[in-house]
C-alpha positions in Angstrom: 118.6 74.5 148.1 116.2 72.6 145.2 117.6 71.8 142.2 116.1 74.1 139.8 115.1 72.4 136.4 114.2 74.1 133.4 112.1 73.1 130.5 113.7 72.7 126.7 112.2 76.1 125.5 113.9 77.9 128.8 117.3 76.2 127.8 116.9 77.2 124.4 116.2 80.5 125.3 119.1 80.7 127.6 121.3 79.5 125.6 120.9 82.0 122.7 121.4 84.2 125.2 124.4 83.2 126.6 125.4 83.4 122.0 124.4 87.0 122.0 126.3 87.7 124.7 129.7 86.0 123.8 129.5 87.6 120.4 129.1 90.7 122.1 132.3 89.7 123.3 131.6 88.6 126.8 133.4 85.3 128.0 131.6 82.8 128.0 132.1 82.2 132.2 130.6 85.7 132.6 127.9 84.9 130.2 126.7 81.8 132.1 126.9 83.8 135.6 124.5 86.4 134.0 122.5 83.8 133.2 122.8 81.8 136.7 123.8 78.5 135.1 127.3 77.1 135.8 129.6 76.5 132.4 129.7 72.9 132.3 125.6 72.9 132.1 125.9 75.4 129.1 128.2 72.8 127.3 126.4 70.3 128.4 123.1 72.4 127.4 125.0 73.1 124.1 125.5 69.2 123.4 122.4 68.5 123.3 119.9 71.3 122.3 122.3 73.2 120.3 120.9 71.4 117.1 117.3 73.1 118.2 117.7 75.9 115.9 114.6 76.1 114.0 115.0 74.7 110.0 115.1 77.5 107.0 111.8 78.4 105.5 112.4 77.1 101.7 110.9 79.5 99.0 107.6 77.8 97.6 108.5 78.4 94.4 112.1 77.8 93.3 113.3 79.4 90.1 115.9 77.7 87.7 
């Protein structure tokens, strides 16, 4: 069988899903089967592109 790879948007979006899921109070093994990626990759995933989020829109006018 190929190893599958997946681009950092795909990862991204599969691990946000995995998120939703565990706060829906899945585990988080039966979150990764769903989403047909082993745990250790979603750590791994999680190491590394978990700091992806995108930053806070700042007001363009701040008031004091």
């Amino acid at each position: 069988m190929p190893i599958k790879r997946y681009k950092a948007e795909q990862i991204v979006t599969i691990l946000r899903q995995i998120e939703v899921g565990i706060a829906n109070g899945k585990l988080t093994p039966q979150a990764c089967k769903e989403a047909e990626i082993t745990v250790q990759t979603f750590y791994r995933w999680r190491k590394e592109y978990g700091a992806c989020e995108p930053p806070f829109a700042l007001p363009d006018e701040v008031v004091m």
